[in-house]
C-alpha positions in Angstrom: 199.1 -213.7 -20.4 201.5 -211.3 -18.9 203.4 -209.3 -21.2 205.8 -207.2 -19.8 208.9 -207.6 -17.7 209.2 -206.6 -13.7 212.7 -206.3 -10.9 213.1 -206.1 -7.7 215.6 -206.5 -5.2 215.0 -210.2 -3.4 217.1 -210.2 -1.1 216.3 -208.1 2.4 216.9 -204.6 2.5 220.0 -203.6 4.7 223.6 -204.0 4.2 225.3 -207.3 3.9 227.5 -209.9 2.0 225.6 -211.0 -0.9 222.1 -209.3 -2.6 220.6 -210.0 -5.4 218.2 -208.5 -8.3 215.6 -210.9 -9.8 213.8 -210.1 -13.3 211.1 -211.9 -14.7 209.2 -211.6 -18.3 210.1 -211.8 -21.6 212.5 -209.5 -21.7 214.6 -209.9 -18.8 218.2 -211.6 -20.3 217.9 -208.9 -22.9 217.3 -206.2 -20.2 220.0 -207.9 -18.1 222.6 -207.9 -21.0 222.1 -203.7 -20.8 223.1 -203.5 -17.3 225.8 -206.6 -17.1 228.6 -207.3 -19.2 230.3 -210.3 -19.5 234.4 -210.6 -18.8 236.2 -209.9 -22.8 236.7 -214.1 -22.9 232.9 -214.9 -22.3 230.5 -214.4 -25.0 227.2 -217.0 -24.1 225.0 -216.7 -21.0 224.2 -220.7 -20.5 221.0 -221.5 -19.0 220.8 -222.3 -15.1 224.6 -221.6 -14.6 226.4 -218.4 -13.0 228.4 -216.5 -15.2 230.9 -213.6 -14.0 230.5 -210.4 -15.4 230.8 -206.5 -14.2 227.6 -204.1 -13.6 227.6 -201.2 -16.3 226.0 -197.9 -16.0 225.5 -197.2 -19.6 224.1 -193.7 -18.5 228.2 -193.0 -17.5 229.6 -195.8 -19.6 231.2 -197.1 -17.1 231.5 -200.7 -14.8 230.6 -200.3 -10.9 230.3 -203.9 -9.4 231.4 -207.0 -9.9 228.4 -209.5 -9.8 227.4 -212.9 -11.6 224.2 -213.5 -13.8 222.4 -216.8 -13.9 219.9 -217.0 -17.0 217.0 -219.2 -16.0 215.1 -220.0 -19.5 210.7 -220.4 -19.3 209.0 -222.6 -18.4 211.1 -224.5 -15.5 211.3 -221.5 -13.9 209.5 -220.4 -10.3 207.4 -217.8 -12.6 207.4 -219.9 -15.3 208.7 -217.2 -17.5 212.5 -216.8 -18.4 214.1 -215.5 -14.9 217.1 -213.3 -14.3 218.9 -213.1 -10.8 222.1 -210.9 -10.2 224.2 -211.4 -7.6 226.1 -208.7 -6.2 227.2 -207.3 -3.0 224.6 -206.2 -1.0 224.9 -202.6 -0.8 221.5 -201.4 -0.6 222.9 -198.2 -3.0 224.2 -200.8 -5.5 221.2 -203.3 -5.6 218.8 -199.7 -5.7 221.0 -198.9 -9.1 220.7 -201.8 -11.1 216.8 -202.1 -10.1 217.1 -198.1 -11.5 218.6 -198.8 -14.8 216.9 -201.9 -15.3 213.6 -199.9 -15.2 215.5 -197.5 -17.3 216.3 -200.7 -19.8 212.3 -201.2 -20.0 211.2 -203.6 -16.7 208.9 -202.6 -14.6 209.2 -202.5 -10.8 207.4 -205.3 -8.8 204.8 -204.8 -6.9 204.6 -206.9 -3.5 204.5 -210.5 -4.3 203.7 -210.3 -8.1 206.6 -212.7 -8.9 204.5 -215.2 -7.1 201.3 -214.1 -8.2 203.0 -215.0 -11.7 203.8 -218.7 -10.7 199.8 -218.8 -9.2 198.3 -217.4 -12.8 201.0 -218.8 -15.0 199.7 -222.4 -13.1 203.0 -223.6 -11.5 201.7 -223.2 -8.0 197.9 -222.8 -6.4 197.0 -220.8 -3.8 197.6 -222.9 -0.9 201.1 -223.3 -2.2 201.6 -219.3 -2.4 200.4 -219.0 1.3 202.7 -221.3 1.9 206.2 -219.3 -0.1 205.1 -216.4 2.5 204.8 -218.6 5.6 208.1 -220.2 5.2 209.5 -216.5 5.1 208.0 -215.5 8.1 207.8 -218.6 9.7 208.5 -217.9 14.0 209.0 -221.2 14.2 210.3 -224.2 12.9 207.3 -226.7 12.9 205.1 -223.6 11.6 208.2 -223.9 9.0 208.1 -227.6 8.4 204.5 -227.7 8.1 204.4 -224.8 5.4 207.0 -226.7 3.2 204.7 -229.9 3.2 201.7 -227.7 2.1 204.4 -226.0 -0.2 204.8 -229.2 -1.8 201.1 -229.8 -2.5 200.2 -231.9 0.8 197.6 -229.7 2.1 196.7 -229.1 -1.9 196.2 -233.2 -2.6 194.0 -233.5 0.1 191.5 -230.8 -0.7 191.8 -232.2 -4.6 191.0 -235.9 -3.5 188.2 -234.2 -1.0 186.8 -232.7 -4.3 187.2 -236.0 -6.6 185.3 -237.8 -4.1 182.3 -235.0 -4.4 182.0 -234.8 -8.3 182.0 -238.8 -8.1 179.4 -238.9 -5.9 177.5 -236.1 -7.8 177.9 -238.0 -11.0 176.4 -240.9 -9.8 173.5 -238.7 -8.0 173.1 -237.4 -11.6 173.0 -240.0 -13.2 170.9 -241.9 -11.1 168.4 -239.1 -12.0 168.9 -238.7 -15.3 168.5 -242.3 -16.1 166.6 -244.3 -13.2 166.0 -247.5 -15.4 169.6 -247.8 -16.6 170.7 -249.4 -12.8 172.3 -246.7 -12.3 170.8 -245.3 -9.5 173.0 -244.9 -5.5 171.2 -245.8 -2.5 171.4 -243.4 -0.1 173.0 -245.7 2.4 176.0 -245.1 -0.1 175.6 -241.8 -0.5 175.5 -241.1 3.4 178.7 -243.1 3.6 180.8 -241.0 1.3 179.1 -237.6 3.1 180.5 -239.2 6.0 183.9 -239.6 5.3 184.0 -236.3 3.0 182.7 -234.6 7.0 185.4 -236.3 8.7 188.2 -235.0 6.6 186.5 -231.2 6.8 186.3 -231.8 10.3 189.7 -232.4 11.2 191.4 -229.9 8.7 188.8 -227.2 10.7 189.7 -228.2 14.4 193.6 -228.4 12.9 193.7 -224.2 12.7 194.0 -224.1 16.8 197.1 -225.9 16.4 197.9 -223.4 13.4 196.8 -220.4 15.2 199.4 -221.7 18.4 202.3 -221.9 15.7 202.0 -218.6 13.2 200.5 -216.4 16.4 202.1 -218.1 19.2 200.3 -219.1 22.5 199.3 -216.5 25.3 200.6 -217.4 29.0 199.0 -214.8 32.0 201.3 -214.8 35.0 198.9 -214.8 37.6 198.7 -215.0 42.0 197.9 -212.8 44.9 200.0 -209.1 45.4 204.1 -209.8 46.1 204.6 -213.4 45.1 206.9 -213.0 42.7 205.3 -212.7 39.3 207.5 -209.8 37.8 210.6 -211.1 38.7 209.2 -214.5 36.9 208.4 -212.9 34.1 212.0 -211.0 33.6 213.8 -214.7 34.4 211.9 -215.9 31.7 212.7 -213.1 29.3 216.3 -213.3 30.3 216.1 -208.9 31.0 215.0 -206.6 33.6 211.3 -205.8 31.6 209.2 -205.3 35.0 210.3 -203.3 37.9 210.9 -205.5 40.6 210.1 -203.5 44.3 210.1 -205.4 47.7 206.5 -203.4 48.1 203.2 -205.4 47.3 201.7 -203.5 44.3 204.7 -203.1 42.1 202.8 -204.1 39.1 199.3 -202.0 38.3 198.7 -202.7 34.9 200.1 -205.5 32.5 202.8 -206.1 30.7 203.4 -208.1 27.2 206.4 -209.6 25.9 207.5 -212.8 23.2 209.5 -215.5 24.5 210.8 -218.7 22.7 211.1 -221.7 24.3 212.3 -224.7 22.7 210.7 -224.3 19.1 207.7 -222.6 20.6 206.1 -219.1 20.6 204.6 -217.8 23.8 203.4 -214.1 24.6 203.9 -213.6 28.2 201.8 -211.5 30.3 202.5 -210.0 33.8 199.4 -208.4 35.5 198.6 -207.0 38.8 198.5 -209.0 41.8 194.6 -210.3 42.9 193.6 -208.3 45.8 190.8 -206.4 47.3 191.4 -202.7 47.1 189.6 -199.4 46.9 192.7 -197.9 45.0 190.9 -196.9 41.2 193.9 -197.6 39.3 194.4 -200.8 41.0 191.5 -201.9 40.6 191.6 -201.3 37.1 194.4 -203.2 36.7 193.1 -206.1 38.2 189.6 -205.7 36.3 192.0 -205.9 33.0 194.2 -209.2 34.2 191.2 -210.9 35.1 190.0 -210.3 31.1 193.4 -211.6 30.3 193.2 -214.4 32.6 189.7 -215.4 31.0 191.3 -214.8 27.5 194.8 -216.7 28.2 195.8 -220.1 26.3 197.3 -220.9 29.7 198.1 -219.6 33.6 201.2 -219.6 35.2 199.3 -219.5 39.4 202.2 -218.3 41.3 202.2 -219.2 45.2 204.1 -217.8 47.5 205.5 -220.9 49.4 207.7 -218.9 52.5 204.4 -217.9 53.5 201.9 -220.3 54.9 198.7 -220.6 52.4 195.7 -218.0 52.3 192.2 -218.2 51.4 193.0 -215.7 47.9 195.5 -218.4 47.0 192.9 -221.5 47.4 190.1 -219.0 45.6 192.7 -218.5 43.0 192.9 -222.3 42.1 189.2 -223.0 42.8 188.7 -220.2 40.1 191.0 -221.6 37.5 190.0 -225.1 37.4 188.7 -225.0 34.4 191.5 -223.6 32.6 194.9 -225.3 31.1 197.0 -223.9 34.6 200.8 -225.0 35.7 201.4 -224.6 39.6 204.4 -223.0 40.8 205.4 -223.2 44.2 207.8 -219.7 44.2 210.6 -218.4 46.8 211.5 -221.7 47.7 215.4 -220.5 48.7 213.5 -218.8 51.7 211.9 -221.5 54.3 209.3 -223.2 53.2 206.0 -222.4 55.5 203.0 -223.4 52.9 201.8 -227.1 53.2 202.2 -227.9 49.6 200.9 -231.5 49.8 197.5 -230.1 51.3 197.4 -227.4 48.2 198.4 -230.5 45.3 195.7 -232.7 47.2 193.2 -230.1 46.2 193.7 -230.9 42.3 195.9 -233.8 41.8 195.4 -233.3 37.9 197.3 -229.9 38.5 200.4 -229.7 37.6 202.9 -228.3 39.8 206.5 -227.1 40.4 208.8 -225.7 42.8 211.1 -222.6 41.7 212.7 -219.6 42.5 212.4 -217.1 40.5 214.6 -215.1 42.1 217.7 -217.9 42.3 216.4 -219.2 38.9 216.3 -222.5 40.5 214.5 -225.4 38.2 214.3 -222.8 35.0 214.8 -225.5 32.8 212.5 -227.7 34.3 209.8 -225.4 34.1 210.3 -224.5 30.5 210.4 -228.2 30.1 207.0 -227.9 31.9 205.4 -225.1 30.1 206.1 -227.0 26.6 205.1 -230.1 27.5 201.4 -228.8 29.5 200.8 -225.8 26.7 201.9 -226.8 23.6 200.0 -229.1 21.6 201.4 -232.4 20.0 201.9 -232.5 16.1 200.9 -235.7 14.9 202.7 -236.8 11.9 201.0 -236.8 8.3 198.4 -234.8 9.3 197.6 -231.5 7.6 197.5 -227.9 9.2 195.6 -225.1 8.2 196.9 -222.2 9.0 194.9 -218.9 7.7 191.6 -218.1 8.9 190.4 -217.6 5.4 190.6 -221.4 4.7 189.3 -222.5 8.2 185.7 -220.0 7.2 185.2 -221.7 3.8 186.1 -225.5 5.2 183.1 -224.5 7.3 181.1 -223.3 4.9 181.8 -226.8 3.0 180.9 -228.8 5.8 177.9 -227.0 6.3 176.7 -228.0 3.0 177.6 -231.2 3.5 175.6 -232.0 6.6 172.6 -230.3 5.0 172.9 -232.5 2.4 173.4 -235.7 5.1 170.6 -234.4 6.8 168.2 -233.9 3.4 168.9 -237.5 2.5 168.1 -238.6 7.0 164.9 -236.7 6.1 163.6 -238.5 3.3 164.4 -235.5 0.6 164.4 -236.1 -3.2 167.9 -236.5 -5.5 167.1 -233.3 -6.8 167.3 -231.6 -3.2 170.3 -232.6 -1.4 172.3 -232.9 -4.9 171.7 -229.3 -4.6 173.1 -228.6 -1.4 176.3 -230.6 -2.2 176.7 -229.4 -5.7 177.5 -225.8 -3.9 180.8 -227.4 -2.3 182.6 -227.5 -5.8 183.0 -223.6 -6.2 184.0 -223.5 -2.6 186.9 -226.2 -3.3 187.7 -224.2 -6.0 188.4 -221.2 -4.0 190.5 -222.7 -1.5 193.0 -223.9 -4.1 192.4 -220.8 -6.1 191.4 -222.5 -9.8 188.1 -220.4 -8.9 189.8 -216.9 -8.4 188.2 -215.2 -5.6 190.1 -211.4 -5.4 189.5 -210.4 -2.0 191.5 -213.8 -0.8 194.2 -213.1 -3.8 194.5 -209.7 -2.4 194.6 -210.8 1.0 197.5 -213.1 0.9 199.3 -211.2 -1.4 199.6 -208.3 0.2 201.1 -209.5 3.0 204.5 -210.4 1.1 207.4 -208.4 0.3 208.6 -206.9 -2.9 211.2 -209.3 -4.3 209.0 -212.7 -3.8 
């Protein structure tokens, strides 16, 4: 049990309209009633409802703020101990005070996420659930948003606590088919198999669910790519709505490669502008090349710029020879000038390639080819279906279903009870982990320390 009582401002630092001070412990109303008084007709703090008070400095005996006070009694409380918020204005100076003389009063100053560390060890939440609070703060998205408030709400939780329901069953009837052979108690393996089965399928497709994670907290990576003086800088500064990349009329402009975030629609993309492909001799250009080929190998997806006023080369057919085999949108660029590239010949070449005409320079079809980019990059969400979104849970899901098709293999083999009840009964403690009722520090400290003071 934790004994004593910790503040911290909650809101975010900086000036604005409204901030507030959260306690949390045993002591926090009788801390709070140190630092806020209530107006001279008020004498009860009620539970769960704002009362109006002034901030005092007992130090100087005097008021400074005006604020309210909501008392929020144990244990239906995010902590699950009796809570505290004051809400003031949010002077940074003001909220920084009454954190001061509420230390001064006897609370202790949070550390980064320990009033959600309380809710984990005090039971109201597990530790998908925390990982979830932090990812709807920092969510760059709203489907990464959405998808944390469904695991929030114990959806990704329920699945991995009916995945582990379905193990012990099938563990106690291994066991007992062991322990008591003659009772007709015993599991055919044909069962057994079946439930290993299912138990893989669900592993499986909460596994191959973190690329679709990874898209939504990281975002997804888009190389702008073509031969020297196509156009890709100037692309790349329409799409970022600002001069990023010096634009020249002289092939070369670019040498190395440039990074920047974009959002379109509800989607995350870093885009990349590299050097032009081209054969030179020059050592920095060549460089540069040598790096956007990496990046071009690395790249969710590739923007293959063509120039279409210019009538097609051998570098631009190598160009989409070489990136057949990755996800690639076509654009036809500078079609304000006259059009002298036989763009039916280039489309026959692929006709799974998708394509579009634009001008980066005129900004003509910009909306259709954000419309493009989201439809061709970003993957579908279906509904109902979990996300994982951490790397940490993707490593032990794989750990659980190797275990579990050793054990389906063990039983294909011929193997004992005793053997491949073994290999399965090492999947509990891994379960465990993932919703944290088997503490595990280095993944407590991992996800905690990623979260800021107040929560």
């Amino acid at each position: 049990m934790i004994n004593d009582t910790i503040i911290a401002i909650s809101t975010p630092l900086g000036y604005g309209g409204l901030g507030v001070v959260r306690l949390s412990g045993e002591k926090s109303l009788s801390i709070a009633k140190k630092i806020f008084h209530l107006k001279k007709n008020k004498t009860l703090i009620p539970p769960c409802h704002p009362i109006l008070g002034n901030l005092y400095n007992f130090e100087k005996k005097e008021l400074f703020e005006e604020a309210y006070l909501t008392f929020f009694p144990k244990p239906h409380t995010y902590t699950r101990e009796d809570v505290v918020e004051i809400s003031c204005h949010g002077s940074p100076v003001i909220l920084e005070e009454v954190v001061r003389l509420g230390i001064k009063s006897g609370a202790r100053h949070a550390n980064p996420g320990e009033f959600t560390i309380r809710a984990y060890l005090n039971g109201r939440i597990d530790i998908l659930q925390a990982e979830a609070i932090n990812d709807i703060i920092n969510a760059s998205s709203l489907s990464q948003a959405e998808i944390s408030f469904k695991q929030l709400e114990g959806g990704l939780s329920n699945k991995i606590i009916v995945l582990r329901e379905q193990i012990i069953f099938l563990l106690g009837h291994i066991e007992a088919s062991i322990e008591f052979p003659e009772d007709g108690l015993r599991i055919s393996p044909k069962q057994i198999t079946k439930t290993i089965e299912s138990s893989i399928g669900t592993v499986k497709d909460l596994i191959e669910s973190y690329d679709i994670g990874k898209i939504l907290t990281e975002g997804l990576s888009l190389a702008i790519t073509g031969k020297v003086n196509v156009g890709k800088s100037t692309l790349f500064n329409l799409l970022l709505k600002t001069e990023r990349a010096i634009v020249t009329p002289h092939p070369g402009t670019t040498r190395d490669y440039l990074k920047e975030k974009i959002k379109i629609n509800d989607s995350i993309f870093t885009l990349i502008d590299m050097a032009g492909i081209k054969n030179t001799s020059h050592p920095v250009e060549k460089e540069g090349i040598k790096r956007g080929k990496k990046l071009i190998s690395e790249a969710n997806g590739i923007l293959l710029l063509l120039d279409a006023s210019q009538k097609e080369s051998r570098e631009d057919i190598s160009l989409i020879k070489k990136l057949k085999n990755k996800k690639t949108l076509l654009l036809f660029n500078k079609t304000d000038l006259p059009i002298n590239m036989n763009i039916e010949k280039i489309k026959k070449m692929d006709k799974s390639l998708p394509s579009l005409k634009i001008s980066a320079l005129k900004g003509t079809n910009l909306d259709k080819l954000k419309e493009a980019i989201q439809d061709l990059f970003v993957p579908t969400l279906k509904q109902n279906k979990e996300i994982i979104l951490h790397l940490w849970q993707k490593l032990i899901l794989e750990d659980i279903l190797s275990h579990l098709s050793q054990g389906k293999n063990l039983i294909d083999e011929g193997y004992s009870e005793e053997v491949y009840a073994e290999e399965i009964r090492k999947i509990i403690p891994l379960l465990g982990q993932l919703t944290g009722k088997i503490h595990n520090n280095e993944i407590i400290e991992t996800i905690f320390s990623r979260f800021c003071v107040g929560k």
